[in-house]
Every structure is written in structure tokens, then in C-alpha cells.
N, C-alpha and C positions, 0 to 999 in steps of 0.2 A: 559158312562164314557170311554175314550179312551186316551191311552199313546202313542199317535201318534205324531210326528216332522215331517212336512211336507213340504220342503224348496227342495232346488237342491237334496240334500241328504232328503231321507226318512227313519227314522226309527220308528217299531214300536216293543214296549217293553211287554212281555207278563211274565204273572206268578205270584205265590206269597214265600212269605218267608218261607212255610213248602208245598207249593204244590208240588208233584213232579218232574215237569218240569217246568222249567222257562225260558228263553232266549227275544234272539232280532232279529228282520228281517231289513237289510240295504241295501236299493234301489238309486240305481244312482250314483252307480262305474262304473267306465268304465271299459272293457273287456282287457285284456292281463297284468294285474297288477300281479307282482310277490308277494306270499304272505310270509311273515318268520313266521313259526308258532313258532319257539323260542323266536319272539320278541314277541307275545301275550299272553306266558307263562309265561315271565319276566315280566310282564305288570301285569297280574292276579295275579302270585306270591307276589307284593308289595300291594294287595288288601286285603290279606289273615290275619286271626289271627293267629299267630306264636307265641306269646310270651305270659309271666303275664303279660302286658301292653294292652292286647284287650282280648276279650272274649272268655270262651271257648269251644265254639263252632265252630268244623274246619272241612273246607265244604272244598275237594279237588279243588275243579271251573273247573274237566276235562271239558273238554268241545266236540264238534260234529258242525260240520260244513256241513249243509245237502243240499247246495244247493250253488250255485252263485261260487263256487270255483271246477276247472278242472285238474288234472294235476298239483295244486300250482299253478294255476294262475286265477283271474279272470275272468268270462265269461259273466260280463257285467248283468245277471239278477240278483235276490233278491239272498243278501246274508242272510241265517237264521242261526243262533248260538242257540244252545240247549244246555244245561246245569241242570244237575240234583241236588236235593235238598238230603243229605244223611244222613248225622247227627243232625235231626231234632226230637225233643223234647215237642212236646205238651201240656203235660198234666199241663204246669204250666200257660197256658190260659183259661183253663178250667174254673179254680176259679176267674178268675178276666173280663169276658169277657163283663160281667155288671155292671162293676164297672172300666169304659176309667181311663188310665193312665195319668197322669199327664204332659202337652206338648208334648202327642205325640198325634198323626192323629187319635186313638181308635173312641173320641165323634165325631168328623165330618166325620167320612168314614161310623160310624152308621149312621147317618143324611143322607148321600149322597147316602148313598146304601138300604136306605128303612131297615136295617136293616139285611141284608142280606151276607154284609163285611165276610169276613174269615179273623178272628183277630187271630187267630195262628201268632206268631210273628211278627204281626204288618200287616201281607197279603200285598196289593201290594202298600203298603205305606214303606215299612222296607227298613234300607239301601239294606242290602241283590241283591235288584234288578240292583245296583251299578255293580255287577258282569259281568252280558253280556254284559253293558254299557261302563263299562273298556276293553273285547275283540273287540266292533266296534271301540273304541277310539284305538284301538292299530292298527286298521288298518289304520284308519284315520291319524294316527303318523306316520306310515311308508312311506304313501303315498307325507306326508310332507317334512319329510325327505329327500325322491328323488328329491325334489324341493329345501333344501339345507336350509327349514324351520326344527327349531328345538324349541322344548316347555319344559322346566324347573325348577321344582318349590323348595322350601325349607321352611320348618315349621317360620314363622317370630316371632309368639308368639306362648307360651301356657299357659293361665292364667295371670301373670304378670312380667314370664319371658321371654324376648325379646332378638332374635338373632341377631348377625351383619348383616347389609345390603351386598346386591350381590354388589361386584365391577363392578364398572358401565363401565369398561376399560376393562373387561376381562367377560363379561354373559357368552358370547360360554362356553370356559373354566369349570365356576364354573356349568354353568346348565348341560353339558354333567357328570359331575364327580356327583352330587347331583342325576342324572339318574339311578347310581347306587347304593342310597342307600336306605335302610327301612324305615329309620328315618332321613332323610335329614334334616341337621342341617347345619350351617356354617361352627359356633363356637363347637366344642365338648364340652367346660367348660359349655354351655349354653345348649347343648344336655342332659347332664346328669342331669342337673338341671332341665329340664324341664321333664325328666323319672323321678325323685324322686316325682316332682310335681307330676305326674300321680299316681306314686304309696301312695303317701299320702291318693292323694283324695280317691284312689280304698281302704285302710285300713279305711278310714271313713264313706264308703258306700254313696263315691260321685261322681261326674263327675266332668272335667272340660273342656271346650272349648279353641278356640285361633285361628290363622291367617295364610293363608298360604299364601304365595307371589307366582306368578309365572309368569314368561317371554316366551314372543314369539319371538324368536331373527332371525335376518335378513329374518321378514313378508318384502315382497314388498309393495312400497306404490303404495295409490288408490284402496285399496279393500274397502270395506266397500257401504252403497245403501242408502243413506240419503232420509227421514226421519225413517223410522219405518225400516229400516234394518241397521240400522247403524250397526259398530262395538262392539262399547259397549252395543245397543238392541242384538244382537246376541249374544255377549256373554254370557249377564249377564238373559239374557231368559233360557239360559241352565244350567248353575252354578247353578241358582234358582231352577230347577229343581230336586235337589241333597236335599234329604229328610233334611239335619242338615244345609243348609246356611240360615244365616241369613241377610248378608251383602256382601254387591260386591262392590265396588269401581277401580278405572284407574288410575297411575300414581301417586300423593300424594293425589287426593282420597277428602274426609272430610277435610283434613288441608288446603286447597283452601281456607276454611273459614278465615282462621287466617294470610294473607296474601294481599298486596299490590302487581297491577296488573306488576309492576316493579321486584319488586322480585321472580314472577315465571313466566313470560313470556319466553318461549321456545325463542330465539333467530337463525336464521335461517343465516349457511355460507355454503362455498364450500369446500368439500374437495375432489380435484382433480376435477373429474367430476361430482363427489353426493353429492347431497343436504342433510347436517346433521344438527342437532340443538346443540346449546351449551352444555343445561341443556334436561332435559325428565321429565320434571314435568306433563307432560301431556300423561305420558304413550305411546307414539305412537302413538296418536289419535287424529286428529281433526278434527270437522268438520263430525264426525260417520267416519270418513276416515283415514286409516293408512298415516302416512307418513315416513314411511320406516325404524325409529327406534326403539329398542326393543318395544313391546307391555307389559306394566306392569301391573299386575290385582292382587287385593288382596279381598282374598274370608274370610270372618268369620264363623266359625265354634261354632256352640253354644254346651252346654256340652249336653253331653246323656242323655236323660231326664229318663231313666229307673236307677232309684238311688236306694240303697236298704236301705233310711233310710224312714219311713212312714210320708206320704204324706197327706196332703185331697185329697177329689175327692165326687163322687155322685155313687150312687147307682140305677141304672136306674129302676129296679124293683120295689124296695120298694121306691122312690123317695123321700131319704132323704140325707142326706148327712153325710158321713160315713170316715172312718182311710182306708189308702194302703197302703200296705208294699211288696213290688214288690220282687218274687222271680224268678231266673233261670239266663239264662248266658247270659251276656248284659259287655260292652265297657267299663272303667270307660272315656272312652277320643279316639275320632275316628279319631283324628287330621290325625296322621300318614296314616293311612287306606285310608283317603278321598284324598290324596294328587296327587294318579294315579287317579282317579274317577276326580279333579278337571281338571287334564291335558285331560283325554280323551273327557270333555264335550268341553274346549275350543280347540281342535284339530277339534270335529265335527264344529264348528262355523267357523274354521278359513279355516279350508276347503272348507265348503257350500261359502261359500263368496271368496275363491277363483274360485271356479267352475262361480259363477255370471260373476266373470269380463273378465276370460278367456277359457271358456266352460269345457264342460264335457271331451272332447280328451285331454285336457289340464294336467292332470291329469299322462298322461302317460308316 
């Protein structure tokens, strides 16, 4: 069983959610890239539980960079990020270690591991692992960024309250300002409704999920390697990879369905010398291939499935089926949390696929 990614860019993801050490190794950076380690502390920072609104359990994410970096600057071999595990809490796995929790990974990582899994907080299924994942994507962001690509998301739903859409005249704008917030919301009226929502569900001993939107604004077009490397394979390979999506979609996504080929056909003029489309119902994409306007991806985030109101489930021991009532310190709603986590998986994607089309030096 291996958490390897193995494309232009290589990463491989080690660790688990109460083991000591954890981190990630990322191969095929090119050498002399400046690195800002305050933009990877900002990055981590928005990863982190801070508030009643996420669990409490708060892991600092310092971190150690032992390798691939010289001086602040790239030196072209494996970069390895190490990260320790500090406020970690076991004993409330103990009791329930034969008895898999309800929609999460417990029964199939039993299965897959012969038995053998380290279910201390979920082991190397738990978001937790998000963490080093988020310092590669912030190098990945940075590196974008000197290319004049910028990636920006904001909470769209939580439950079945819905934010205003990003102005389709101004992304730059609203994604760089949404960069810096915890809870990247539009609408604030819609922000605080959707905290209340969370703290309801957390007073009832529940969860709930929701949508995050996020844009890749002035991607060049022609990246993208049709068929099985498309852009939306790329993307949505790694999104999926994020322990709570359940759902990926590009542009309007599913509402495709509900529509004639007239009313959302992208329309194609000139403005000045570049080729832009009217409308972006099509995210940026066609064809698995950019075509130069924002890239649009909306990821689903399903609720935390560690609820503290009692559950069924199995009892692997006694092989029957038995009541859970799940204790210790879990999310009621990971929306906010997943949002740098979402941006740093499509950062590694939009990267690996730019290095395809225009090499590895390309980068610098």
C-alpha cells in the first residue's frame, strides 16, 4: 500500500494521525527557486483548528525541511517536509478499535491491512495527513504565482446555506482578498449563517458538509495531455485524494444536465489580441485542455462522519451487531479547514501539467 503521486512532480506522503512523525517528500523542482517560508506558514495556519467551529485538538504543523532546500533556495533534489504529531490523545481508540466507525475508512483499512492498520485517529486515512500536503501545495503556489497564476477559493455552500457567486469581471480581486481569510465567505450575512449552521449541528452532536468553489485565474491555455491526463483527470485525481470529497465537478458541473446546447455553449471573440469566451460555463476547459480563461472546480465536502450521537456499526470480535457512541475531539464541519488543502491539491495538478508542456526549467 503506497501514497505515492508519481507524474512530473513526485510526491510521496508518509505517516499517520497519532504517529510521531509524519510528512511528505516532493521530487522534480527545479534548483534555484526562491522559497518564502512565511507564505507556507500562512498556508498551514489556515489549515489549523483555531476556533469552537473545528476540533479540539491543536497540532502547532511546525514543521523541518531536511533536504531539497539550500540557503532559501532550491537545489533541484527531494524536497522532504517533516512534521511532528504533539497533542495526540489515544486512549479514546482503544474502546472502539473493533467496533469501525460509521463512514469512515476503520472497516476497509482493517480489510486492506490484514488487520494490522494503526486506527489511533483514523492512521494514515485521517484528514491529519492534509497537513504536509498543504506545505508541498504552498510551494507549488508560490511557484505559480511567479508565473503570474493565482488559485482562490471561497466556502459556496454549507448545508443549505448558499453564498453569492465570485464576480466573473473581477476573480483576480475577490480570489487574492478571500487568500486572506479563515472562513472565506463572499457574503458575510451568509458567513455567519453558515457559523451558526455549524454551531447548531456541533450542539446536536452532528456534522455537516458543503461546497467549496475555487478558481485558477490567468492558467495559460493548452496545458492539459488528453486522454487520461486531461485537466479535469488531473485535477480531480487529487481533490479525490482528500479523505472527505465526495464530489468534483468544472464550470456549471451537473447543471449541464438541465440545459440546451444553445444556452451554455462558451462562445468564442477577440479581445484585442486574446482569444476569450463570452460566458465560462465550461470552467476553462475543453477538450481536458485549458483555454485560457479562469479554471472553475467545485469540490463537495461531505460532513464528519465521527458524530457524537450513537450510531450502528459491527463488532468484529463478537460478530454481531451492536450501538456506537463515538467519543473524543472530532470537527462538527471541516469545510473551512479543507479549503487551503483543496487549493494546494489543485496547485500540485496545475503545476505537474504545466511542467508537461513547458519543461522542468520552465519553472524558474
Amino acid at each position: 500500500m503506497a501514497s505515492v503521486y508519481l507524474k512530473n512532480l513526485k510526491i510521496s506522503l508518509f505517516g499517520e494521525s497519532h504517529s510521531q512523525i509524519m510528512g511528505a517528500t516532493l521530487d522534480g523542482i527545479c534548483p534555484g527557486i526562491k522559497i518564502d517560508f512565511d507564505k507556507i506558514n500562512k498556508e498551514l495556519n489556515k489549515r489549523k483548528a483555531c476556533d469552537t467551529l473545528s476540533t479540539d485538538r491543536h497540532e502547532m504543523d511546525d514543521y523541518k525541511i531536511v533536504s531539497g532546500v539550500f540557503n532559501g533556495y532550491t537545489t533541484g533534489t527531494p524536497i522532504t517536509i517533516l512534521m511532528e504529531n504533539r497533542d495526540v490523545d489515544s486512549s479514546k481508540y482503544e474502546n472502539i478499535k473493533n467496533t469501525p466507525r460509521p463512514s469512515h475508512a476503520d472497516y476497509c483499512n482493517i480489510v486492506k491491512s490484514l488487520g494490522y492498520n494503526d486506527y489511533r485517529g483514523g492512521g494514515h486515512s485521517s484528514g491529519r495527513l492534509t497537513a504536509p500536503l498543504v506545505a508541498v501545495g504552498a510551494i507549488c503556489k508560490q511557484i505559480l504565482s511567479n508565473k503570474n497564476i493565482y488559485i482562490g477559493s471561497h466556502i459556496k455552500k454549507i448545508h443549505d446555506v448558499i453564498d453569492d457567486e465570485f464576480d466573473k469581471n473581477n476573480y483576480y480581486e475577490e480570489i487574492i482578498k478571500m487568500n486572506d481569510e479563515s472562513f472565506p465567505v463572499l457574503n458575510q450575512e451568509k458567513k455567519q449563517m453558515m457559523i451558526e449552521t455549524i454551531k447548531l449541528a456541533k450542539s446536536n452532536f452532528d456534522s455537516v458538509g458543503g461546497e467549496i468553489e475555487t478558481v485558477v485565474y490567468n492558467c495559460p491555455s493548452g496545458l492539459g495531455e488528453p486522454f487520461f491526463d486531461s485537466v479535469e483527470s488531473e485535477v480531480s485525481s487529487l481533490l479525490f485524494s482528500i479523505p472527505a470529497v465526495k464530489g468534483v465537478s468544472f464550470g456549471k458541473g451537473f447543471a449541464f444536465s438541465r440545459f440546451f446546447g444553445s444556452e451554455v455553449n462558451d462562445s468564442l471573440y477577440y479581445d484585442g489580441e486574446k482569444v476569450k469566451t463570452k460566458t465560462n460555463n465550461n470552467g476553462g476547459i475543453n477538450g481536458g485542455i485549458t483555454n485560457g480563461m479562469p479554471i472553475v472546480i467545485n469540490t463537495v465536502i461531505k460532513p464528519t462522519p465521527s458524530i457524537g450521537k450513537e450510531q450502528d456499526t459491527i463488532d468484529l470480535l463478537k460478530k454481531e451487531n451492536v450501538k456506537l457512541k463515538i467519543e473524543g475531539r472530532h470537527d462538527p464541519c471541516i469545510c473551512h479547514r479543507s479549503v487551503v488543502v483543496i487549493e494546494s491539491m489543485v496547485a500540485i495538478a496545475i503545476l505537474n501539467l504545466y511542467i508537461s508542456r513547458e519543461g522542468r526549467l520552465s519553472m524558474k
